[in-house]
N, CA, C and O atoms as a MOPAC input file, in Angstrom:
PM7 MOZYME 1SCF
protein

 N      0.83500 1    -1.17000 1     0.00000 1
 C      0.00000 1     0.00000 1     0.00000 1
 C      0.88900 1     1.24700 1     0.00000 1
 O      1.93300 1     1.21900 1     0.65300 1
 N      0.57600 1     2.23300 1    -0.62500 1
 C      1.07100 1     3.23000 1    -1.00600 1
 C      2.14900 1     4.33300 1     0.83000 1
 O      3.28100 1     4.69300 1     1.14900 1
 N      1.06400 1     4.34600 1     1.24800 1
 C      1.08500 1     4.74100 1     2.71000 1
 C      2.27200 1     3.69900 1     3.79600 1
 O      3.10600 1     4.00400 1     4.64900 1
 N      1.78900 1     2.37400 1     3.20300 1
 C      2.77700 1     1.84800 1     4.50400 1
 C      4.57900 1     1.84500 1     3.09500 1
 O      5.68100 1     1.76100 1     3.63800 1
 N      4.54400 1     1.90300 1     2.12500 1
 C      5.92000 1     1.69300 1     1.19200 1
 C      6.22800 1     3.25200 1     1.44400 1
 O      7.29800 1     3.53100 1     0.90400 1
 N      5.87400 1     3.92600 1     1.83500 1
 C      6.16000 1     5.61000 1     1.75600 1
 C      7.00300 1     5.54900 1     3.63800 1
 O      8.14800 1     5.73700 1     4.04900 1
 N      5.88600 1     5.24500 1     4.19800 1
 C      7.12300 1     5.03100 1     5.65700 1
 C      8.08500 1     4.38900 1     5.64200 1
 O      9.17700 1     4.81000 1     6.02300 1
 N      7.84100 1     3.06600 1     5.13100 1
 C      9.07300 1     2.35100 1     4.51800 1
 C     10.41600 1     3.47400 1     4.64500 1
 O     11.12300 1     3.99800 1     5.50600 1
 N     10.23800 1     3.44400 1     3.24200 1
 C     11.10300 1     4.50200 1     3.09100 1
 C     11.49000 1     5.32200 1     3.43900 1
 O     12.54500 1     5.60600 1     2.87100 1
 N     11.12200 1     6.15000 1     4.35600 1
 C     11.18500 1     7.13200 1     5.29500 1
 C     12.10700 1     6.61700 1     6.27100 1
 O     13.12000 1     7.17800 1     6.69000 1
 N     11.54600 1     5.23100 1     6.65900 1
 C     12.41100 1     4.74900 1     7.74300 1
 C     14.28900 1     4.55100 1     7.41800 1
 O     15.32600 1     4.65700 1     8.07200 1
 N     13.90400 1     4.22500 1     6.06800 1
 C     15.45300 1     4.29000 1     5.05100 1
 C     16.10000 1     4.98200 1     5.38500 1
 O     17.11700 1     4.79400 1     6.05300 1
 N     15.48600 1     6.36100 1     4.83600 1
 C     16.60400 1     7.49900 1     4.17600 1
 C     16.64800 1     8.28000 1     5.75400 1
 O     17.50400 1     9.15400 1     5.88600 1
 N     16.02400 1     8.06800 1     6.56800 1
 C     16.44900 1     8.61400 1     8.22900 1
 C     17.52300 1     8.02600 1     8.37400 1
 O     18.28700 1     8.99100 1     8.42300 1
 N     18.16600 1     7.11300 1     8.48300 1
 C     19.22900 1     6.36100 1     9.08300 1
 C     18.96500 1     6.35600 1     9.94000 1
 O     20.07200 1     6.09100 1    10.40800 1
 N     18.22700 1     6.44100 1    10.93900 1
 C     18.33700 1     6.52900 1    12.33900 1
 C     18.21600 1     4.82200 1    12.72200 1
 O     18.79100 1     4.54900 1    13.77600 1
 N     17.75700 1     4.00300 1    12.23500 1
 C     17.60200 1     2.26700 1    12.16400 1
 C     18.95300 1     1.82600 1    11.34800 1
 O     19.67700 1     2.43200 1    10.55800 1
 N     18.96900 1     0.48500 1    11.89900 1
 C     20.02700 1    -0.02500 1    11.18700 1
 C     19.68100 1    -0.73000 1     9.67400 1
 O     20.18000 1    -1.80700 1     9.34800 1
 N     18.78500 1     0.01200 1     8.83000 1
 C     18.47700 1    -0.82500 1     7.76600 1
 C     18.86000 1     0.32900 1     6.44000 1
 O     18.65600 1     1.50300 1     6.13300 1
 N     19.47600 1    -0.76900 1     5.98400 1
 C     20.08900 1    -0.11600 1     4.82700 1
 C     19.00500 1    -0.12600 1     3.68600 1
 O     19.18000 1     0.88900 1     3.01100 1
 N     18.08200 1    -0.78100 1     3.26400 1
 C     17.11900 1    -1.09200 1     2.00600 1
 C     15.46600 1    -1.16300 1     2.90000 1
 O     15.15100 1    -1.25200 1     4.08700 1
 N     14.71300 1    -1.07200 1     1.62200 1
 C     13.25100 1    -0.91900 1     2.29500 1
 C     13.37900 1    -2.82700 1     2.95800 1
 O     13.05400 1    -3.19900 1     4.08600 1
 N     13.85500 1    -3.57100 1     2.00000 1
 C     13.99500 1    -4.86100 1     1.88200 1
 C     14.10300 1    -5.40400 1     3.32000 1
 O     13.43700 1    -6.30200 1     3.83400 1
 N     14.95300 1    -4.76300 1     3.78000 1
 C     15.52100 1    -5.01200 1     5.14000 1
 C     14.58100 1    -4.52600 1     6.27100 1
 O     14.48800 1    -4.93800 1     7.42700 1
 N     13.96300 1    -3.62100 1     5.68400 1
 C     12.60200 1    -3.33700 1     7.04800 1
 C     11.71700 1    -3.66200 1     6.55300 1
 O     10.80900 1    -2.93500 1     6.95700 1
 N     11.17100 1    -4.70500 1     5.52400 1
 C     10.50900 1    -5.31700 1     5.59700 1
 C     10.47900 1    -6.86400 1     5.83200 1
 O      9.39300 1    -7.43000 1     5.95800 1
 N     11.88700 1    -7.68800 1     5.90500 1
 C     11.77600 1    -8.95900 1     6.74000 1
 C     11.69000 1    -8.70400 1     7.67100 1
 O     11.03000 1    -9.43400 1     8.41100 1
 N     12.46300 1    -7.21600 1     8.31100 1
 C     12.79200 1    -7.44500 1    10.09100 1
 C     11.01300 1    -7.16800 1    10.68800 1
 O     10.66400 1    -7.81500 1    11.67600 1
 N     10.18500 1    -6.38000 1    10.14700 1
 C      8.83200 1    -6.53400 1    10.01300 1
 C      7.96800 1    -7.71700 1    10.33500 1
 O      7.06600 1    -7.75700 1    11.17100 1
 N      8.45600 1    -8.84300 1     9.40000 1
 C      8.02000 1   -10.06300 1     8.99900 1
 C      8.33100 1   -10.62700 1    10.24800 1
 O      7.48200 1   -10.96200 1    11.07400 1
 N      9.92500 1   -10.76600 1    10.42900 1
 C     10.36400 1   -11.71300 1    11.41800 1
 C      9.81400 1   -10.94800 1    12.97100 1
 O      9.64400 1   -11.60100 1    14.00100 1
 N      9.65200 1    -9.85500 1    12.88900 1
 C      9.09700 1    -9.49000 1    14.30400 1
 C      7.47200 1   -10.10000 1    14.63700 1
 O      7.15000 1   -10.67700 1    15.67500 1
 N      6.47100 1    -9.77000 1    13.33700 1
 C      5.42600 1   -10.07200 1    13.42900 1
 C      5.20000 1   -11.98800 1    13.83400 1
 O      4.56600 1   -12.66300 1    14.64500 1
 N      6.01600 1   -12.18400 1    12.86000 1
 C      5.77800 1   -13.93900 1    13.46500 1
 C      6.50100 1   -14.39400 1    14.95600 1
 O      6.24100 1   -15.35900 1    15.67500 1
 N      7.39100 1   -13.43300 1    15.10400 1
 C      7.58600 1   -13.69500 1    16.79500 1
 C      6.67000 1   -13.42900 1    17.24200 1
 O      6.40300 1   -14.32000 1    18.04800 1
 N      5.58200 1   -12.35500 1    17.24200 1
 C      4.44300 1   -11.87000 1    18.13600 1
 C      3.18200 1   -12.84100 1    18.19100 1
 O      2.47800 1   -13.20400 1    19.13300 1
 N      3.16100 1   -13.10300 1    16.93500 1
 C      2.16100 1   -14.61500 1    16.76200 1
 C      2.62600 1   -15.57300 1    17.25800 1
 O      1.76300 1   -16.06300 1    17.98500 1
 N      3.57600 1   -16.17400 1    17.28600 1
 C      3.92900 1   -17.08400 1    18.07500 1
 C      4.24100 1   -16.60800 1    19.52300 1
 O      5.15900 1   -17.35900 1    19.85000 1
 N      4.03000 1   -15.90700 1    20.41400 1
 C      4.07200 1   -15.67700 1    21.64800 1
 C      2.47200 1   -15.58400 1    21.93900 1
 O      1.94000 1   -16.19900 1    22.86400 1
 N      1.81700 1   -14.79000 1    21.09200 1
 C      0.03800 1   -15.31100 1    21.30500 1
 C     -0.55600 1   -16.56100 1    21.56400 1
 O     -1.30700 1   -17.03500 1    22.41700 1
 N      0.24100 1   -17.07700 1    20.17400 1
 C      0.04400 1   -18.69300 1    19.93000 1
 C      0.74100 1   -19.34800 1    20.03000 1
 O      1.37900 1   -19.77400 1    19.06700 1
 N      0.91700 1   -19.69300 1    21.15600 1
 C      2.80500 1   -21.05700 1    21.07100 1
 C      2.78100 1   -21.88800 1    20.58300 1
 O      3.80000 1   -22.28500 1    20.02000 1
 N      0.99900 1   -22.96300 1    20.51200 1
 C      1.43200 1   -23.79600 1    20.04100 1
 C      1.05200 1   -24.62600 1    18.67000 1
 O      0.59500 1   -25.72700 1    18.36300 1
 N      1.63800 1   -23.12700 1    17.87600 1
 C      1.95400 1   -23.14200 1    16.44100 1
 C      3.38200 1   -23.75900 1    15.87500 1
 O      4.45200 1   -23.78300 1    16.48300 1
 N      3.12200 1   -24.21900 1    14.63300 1
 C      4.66400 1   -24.56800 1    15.11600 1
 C      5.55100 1   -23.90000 1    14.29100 1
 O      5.19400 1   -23.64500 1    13.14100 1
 N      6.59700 1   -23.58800 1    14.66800 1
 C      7.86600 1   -22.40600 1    14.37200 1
 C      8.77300 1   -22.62100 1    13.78600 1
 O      9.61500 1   -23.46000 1    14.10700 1
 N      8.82400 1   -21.60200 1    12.35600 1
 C      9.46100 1   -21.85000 1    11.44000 1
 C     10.79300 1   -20.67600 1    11.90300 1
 O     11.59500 1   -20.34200 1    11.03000 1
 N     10.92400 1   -20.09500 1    13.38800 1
 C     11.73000 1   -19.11300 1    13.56500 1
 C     13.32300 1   -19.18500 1    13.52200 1
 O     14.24200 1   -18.40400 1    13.27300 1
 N     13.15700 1   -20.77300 1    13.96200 1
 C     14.63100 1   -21.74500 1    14.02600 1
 C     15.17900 1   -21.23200 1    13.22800 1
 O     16.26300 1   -20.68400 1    13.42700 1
 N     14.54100 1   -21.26500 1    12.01400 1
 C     14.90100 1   -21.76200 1    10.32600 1
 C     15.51500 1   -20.23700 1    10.28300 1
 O     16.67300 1   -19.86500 1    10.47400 1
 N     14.46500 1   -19.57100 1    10.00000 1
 C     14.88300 1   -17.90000 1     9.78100 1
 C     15.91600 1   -17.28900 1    10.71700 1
 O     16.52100 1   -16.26400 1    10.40300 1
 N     16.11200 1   -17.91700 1    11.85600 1
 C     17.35500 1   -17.27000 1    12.42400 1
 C     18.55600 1   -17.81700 1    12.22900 1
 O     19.62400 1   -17.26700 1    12.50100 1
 N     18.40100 1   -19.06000 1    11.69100 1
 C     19.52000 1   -19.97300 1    11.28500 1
 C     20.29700 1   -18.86900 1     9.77200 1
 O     21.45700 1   -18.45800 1     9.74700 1
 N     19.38500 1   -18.66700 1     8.84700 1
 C     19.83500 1   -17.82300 1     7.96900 1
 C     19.57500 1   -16.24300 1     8.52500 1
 O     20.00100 1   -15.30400 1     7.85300 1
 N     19.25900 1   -16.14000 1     9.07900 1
 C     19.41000 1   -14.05500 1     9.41200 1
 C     20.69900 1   -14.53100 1    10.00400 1
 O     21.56200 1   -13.66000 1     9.89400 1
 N     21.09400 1   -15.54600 1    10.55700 1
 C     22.85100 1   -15.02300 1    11.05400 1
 C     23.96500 1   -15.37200 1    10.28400 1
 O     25.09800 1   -14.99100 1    10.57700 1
 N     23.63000 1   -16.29500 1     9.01300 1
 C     24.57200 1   -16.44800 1     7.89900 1
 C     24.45500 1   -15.14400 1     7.04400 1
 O     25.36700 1   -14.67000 1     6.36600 1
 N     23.05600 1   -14.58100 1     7.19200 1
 C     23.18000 1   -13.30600 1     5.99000 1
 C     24.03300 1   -12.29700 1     6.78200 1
 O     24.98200 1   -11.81000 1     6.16700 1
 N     23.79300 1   -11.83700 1     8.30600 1
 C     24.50200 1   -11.18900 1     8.84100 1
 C     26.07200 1   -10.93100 1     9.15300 1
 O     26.68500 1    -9.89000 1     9.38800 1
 N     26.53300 1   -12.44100 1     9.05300 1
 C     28.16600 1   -12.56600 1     9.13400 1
 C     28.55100 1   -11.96900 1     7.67600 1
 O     29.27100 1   -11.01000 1     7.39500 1
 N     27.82500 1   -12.86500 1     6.84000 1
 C     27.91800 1   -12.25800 1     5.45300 1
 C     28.04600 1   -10.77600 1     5.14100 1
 O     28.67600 1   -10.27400 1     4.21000 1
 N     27.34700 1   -10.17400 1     6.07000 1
 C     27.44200 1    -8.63300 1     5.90500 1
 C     28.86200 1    -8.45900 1     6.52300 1
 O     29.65200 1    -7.93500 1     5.73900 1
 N     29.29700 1    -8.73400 1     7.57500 1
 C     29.95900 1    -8.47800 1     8.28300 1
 C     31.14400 1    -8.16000 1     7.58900 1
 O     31.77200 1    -7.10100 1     7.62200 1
 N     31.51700 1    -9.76900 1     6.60300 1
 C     33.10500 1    -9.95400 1     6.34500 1
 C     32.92300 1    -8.54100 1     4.53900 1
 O     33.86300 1    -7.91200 1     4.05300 1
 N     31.66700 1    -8.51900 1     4.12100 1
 C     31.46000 1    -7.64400 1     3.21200 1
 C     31.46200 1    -6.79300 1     3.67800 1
 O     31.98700 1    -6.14500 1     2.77300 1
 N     31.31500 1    -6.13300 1     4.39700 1
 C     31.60700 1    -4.47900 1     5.35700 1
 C     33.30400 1    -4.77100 1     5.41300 1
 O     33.98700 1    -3.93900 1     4.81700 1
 N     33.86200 1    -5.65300 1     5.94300 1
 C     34.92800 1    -5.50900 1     6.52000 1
 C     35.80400 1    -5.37900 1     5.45800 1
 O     36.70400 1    -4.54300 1     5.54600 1
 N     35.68400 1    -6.12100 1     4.38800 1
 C     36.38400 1    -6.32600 1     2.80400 1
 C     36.70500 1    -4.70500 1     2.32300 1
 O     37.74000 1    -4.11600 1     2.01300 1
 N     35.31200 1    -4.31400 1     2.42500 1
 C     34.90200 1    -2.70600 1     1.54000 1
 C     35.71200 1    -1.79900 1     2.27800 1
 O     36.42000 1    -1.03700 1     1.62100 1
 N     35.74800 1    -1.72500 1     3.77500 1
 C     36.43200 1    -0.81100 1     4.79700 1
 C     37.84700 1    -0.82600 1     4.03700 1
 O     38.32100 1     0.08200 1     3.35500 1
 N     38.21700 1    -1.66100 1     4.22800 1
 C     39.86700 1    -1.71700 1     4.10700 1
 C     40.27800 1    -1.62000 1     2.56200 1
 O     41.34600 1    -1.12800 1     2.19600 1
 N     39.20600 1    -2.20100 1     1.60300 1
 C     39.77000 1    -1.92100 1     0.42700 1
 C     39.54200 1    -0.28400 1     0.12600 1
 O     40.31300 1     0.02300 1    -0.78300 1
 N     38.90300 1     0.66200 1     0.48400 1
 C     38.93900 1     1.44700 1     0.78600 1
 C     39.64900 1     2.67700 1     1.60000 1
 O     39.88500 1     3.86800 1     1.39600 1
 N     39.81300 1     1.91000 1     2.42700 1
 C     40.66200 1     3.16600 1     3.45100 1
 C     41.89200 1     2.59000 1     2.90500 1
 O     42.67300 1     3.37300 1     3.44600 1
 N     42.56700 1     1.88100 1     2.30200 1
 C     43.98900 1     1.72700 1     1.58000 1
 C     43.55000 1     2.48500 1    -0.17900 1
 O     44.57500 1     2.78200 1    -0.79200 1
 N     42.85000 1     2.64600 1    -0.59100 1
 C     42.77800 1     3.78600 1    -1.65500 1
 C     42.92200 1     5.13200 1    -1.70100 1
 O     43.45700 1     5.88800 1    -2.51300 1
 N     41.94400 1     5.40200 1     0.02500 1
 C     41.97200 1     6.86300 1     0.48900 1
 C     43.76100 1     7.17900 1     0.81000 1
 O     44.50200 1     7.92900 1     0.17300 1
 N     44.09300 1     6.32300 1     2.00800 1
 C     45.36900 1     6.23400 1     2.14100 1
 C     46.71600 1     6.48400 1     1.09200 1
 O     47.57400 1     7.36600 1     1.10400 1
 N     46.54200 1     5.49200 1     0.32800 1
 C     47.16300 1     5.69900 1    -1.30600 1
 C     47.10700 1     6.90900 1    -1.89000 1
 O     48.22900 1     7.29600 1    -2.21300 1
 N     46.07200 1     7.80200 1    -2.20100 1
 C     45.98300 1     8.77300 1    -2.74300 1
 C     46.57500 1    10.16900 1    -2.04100 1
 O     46.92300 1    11.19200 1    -2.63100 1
 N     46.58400 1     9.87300 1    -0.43300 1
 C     46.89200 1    11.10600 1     0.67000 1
 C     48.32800 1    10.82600 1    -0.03700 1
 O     48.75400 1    11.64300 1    -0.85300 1
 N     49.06400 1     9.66300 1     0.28700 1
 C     50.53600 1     9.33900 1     0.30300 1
 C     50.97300 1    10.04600 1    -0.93600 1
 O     51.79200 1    10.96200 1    -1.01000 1
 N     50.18300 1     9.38100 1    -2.06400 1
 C     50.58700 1     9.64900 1    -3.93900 1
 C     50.98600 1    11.43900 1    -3.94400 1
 O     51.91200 1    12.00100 1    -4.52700 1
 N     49.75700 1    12.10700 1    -2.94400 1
 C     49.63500 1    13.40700 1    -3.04400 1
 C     50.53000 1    14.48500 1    -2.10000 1
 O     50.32700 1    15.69600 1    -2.01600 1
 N     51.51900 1    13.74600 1    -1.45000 1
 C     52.73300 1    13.60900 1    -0.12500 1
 C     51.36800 1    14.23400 1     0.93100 1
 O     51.74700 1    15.25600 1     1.50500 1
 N     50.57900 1    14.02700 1     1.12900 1
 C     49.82500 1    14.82900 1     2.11900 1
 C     49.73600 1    13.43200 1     3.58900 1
 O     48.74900 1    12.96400 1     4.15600 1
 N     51.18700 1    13.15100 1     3.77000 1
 C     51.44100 1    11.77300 1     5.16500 1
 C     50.71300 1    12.48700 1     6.35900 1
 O     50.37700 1    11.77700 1     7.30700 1
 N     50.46700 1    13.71200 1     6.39000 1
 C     49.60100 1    13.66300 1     8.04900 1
 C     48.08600 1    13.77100 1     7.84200 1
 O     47.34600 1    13.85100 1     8.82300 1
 N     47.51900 1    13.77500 1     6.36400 1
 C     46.43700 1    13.47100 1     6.28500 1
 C     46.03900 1    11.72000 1     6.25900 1
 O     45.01300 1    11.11700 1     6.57200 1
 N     47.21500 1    11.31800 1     5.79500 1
 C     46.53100 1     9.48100 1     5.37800 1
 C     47.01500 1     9.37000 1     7.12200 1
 O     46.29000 1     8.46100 1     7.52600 1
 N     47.55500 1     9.67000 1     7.87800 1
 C     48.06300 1     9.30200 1     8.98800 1
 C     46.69000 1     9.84600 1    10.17200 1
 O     46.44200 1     9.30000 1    11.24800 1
 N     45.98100 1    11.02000 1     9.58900 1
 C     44.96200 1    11.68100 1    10.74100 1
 C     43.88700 1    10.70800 1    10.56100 1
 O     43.30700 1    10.26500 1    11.55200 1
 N     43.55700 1    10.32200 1     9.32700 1
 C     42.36500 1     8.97600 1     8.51100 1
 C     42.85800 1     7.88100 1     9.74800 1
 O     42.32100 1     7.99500 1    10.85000 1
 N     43.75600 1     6.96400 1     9.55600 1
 C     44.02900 1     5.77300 1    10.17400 1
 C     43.61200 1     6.30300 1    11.52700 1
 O     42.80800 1     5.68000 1    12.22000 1
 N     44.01900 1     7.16700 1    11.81700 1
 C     44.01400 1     7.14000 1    13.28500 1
 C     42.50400 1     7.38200 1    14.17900 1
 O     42.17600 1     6.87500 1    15.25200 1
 N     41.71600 1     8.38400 1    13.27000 1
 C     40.24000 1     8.09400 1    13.60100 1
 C     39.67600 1     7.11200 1    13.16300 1
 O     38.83500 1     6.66900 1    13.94500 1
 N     39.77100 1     6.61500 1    12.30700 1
 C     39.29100 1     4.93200 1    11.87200 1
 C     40.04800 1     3.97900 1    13.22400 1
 O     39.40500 1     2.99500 1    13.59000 1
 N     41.08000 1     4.20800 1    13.77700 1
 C     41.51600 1     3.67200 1    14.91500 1
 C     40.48900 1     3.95500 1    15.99900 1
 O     40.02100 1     2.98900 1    16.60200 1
 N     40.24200 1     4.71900 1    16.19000 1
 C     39.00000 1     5.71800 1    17.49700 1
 C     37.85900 1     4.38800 1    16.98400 1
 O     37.52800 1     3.45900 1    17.72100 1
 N     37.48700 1     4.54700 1    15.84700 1
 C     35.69200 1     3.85200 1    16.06600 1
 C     35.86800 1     2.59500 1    16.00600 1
 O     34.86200 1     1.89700 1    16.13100 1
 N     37.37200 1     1.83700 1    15.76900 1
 C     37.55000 1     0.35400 1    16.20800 1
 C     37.67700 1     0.16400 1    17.42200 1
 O     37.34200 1    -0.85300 1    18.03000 1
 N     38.38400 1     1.54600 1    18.04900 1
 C     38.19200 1     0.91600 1    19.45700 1
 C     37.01900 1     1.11700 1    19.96400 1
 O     36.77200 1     0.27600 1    20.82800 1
 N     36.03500 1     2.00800 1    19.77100 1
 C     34.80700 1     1.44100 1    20.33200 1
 C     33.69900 1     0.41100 1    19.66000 1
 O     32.49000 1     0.42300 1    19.88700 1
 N     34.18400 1    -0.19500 1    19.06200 1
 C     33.70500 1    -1.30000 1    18.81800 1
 C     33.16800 1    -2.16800 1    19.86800 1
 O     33.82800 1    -2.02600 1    20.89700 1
 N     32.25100 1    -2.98200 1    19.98600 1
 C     32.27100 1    -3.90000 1    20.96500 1
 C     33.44300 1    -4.86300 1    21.24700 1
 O     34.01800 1    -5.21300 1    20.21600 1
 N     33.98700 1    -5.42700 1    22.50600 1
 C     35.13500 1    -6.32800 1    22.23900 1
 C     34.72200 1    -7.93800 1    21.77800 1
 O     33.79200 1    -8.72400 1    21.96400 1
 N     35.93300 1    -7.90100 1    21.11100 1
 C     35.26800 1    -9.49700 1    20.66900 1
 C     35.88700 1    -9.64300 1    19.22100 1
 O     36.78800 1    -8.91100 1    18.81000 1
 N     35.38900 1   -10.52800 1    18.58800 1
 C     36.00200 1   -11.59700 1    17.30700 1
 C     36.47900 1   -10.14400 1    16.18400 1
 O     37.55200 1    -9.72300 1    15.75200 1
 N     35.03700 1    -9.73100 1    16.04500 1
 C     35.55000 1    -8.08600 1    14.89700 1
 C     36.29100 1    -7.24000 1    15.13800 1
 O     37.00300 1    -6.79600 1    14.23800 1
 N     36.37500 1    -6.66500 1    16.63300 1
 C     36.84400 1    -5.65900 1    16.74100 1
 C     38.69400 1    -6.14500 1    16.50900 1
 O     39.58000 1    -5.36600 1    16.15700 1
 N     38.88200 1    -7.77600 1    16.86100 1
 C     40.37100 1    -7.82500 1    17.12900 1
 C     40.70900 1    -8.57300 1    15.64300 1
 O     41.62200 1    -9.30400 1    15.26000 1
 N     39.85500 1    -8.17400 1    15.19700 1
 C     40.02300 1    -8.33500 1    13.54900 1
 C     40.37000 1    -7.43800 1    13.32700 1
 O     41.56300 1    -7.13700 1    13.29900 1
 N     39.11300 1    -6.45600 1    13.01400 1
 C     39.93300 1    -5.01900 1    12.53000 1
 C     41.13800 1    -3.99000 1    13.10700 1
 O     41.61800 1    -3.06500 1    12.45100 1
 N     41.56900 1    -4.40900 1    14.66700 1
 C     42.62600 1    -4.23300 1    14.89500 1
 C     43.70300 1    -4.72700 1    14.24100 1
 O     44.32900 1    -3.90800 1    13.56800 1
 N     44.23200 1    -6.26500 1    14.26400 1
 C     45.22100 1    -7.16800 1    13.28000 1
 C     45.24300 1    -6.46500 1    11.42200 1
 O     46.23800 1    -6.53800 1    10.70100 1
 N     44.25100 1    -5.99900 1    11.11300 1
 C     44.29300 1    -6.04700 1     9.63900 1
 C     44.63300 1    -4.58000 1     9.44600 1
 O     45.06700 1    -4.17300 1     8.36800 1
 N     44.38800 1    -3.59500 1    10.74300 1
 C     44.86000 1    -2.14100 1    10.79900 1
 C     46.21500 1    -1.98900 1    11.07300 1
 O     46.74400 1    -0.91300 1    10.79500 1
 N     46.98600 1    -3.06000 1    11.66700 1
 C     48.17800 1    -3.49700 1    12.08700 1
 C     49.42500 1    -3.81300 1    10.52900 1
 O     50.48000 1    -3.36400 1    10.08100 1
 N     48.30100 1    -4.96400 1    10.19000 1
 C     49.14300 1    -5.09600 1     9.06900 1
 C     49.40500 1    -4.67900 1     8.04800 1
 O     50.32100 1    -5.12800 1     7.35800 1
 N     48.64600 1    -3.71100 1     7.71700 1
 C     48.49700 1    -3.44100 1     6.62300 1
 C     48.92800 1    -1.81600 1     6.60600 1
 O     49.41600 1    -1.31600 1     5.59200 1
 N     48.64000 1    -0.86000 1     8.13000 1
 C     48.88900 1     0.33000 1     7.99700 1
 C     49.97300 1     0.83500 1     9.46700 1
 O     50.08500 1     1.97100 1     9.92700 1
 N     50.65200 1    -0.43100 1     9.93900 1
 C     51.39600 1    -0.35300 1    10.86600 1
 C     52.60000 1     0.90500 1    11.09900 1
 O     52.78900 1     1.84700 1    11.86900 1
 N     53.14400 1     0.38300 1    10.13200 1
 C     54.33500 1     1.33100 1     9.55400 1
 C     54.11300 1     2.38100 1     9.65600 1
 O     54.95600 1     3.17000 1    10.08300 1
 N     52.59400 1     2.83500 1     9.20700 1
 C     52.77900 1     4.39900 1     8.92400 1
 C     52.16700 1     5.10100 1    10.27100 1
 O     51.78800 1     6.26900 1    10.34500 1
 N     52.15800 1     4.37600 1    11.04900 1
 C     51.60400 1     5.17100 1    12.53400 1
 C     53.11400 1     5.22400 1    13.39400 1
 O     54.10200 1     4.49500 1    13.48300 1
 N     52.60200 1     6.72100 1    14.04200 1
 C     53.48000 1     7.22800 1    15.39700 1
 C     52.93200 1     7.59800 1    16.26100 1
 O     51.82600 1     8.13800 1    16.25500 1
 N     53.67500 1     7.35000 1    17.24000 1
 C     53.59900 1     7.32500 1    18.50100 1
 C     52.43300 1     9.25900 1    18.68000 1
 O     51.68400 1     9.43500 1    19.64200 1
 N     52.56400 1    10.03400 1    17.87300 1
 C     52.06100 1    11.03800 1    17.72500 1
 C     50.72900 1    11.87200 1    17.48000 1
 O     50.19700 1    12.96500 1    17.67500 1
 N     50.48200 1    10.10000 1    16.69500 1
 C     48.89600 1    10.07300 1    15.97100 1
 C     47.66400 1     9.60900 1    16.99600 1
 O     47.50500 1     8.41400 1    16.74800 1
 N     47.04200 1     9.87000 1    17.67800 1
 C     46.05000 1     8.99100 1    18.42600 1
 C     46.58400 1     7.96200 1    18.86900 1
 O     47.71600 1     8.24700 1    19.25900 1
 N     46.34400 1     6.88100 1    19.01300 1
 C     46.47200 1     5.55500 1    19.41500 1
 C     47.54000 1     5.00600 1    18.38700 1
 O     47.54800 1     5.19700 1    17.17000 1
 N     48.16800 1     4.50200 1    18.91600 1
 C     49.90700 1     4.02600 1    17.78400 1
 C     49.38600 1     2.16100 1    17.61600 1
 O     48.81900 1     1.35400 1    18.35300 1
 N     49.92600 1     2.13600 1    16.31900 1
 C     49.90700 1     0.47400 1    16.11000 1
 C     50.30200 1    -0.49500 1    17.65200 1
 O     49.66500 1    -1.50200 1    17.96200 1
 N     51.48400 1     0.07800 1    18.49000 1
 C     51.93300 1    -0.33300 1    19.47600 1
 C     51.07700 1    -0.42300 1    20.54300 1
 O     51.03900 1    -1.40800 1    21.28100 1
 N     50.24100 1     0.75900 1    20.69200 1
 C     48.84500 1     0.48700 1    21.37400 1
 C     48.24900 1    -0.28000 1    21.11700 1
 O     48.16500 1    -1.01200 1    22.10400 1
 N     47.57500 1    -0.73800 1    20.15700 1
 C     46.94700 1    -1.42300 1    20.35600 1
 C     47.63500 1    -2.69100 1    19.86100 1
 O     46.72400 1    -3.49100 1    19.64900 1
 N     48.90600 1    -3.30400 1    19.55200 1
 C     49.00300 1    -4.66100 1    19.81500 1
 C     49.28200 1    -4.83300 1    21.51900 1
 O     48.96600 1    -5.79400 1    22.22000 1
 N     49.82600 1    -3.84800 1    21.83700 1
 C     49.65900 1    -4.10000 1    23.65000 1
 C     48.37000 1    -4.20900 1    24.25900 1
 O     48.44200 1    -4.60800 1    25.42100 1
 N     47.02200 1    -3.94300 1    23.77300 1
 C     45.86800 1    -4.34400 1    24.19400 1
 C     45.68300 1    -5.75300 1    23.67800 1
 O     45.13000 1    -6.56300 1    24.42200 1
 N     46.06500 1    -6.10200 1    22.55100 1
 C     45.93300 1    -7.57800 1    22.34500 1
 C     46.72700 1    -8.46400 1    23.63600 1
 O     46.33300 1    -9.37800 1    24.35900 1
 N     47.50500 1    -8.01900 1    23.57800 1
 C     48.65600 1    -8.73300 1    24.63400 1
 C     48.57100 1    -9.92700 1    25.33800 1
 O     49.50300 1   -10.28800 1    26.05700 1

């Protein structure tokens, strides 16, 4: 209906939700509504197993695809500061991209994207910049 695809969307282009596509607020929709029916009605029987079995393969899936795009990315941005000698700009980048890994939740991602910020952009951090590569392999520790 015209009215509920128009909030939809609305709900989109706010960002204020974590849904990137109308698509996406409309399973999480789906999957909320059949939780609510099945808490009315328990003893229906529940296909929720199933759907959470895949909402957490699609979700990792997002995960390592977020994580792919980040880095192939912030090594382009990086590349181009360097190409352009502008080293305390690719160096100010890493280092706030350092800030929102560390507030990451702790756990499997965050000490991912620490290791792959390590290896890949180690070298070019000092002791000067925010948080130094050395920081945070001493939080791994």
């Amino acid at each position: 209906m015209p009215g509920e695809r128009r909030q939809v969307s609305e709900i989109v282009s706010s960002k204020r939700f974590p849904f990137r596509t109308e698509g996406d607020v409309v399973r999480w929709s789906i999957w909320r509504g059949i939780r609510e029916l099945e808490r009315l009605e328990p003893y229906l029987p529940s296909v929720t197993a199933q759907v959470d079995a895949v909402m957490e393969v699609l979700r990792q899936e997002e995960f390592q695809q977020d994580f792919q795009k980040l880095f192939d990315r912030l090594s382009n941005v990086v590349s181009q500061h360097m190409g352009q000698g502008a080293t305390g700009e690719a160096r100010r980048t890493l280092a706030m991209v350092i800030a929102h890994v560390e507030r990451m939740p702790s756990g499997y991602w965050q000490e991912r994207y620490k290791k792959e910020l390590r290896d890949k952009f180690g070298h070019m951090m000092d002791e000067g910049v925010g948080m130094s590569m050395r920081d945070m392999a001493r939080d791994e520790g």
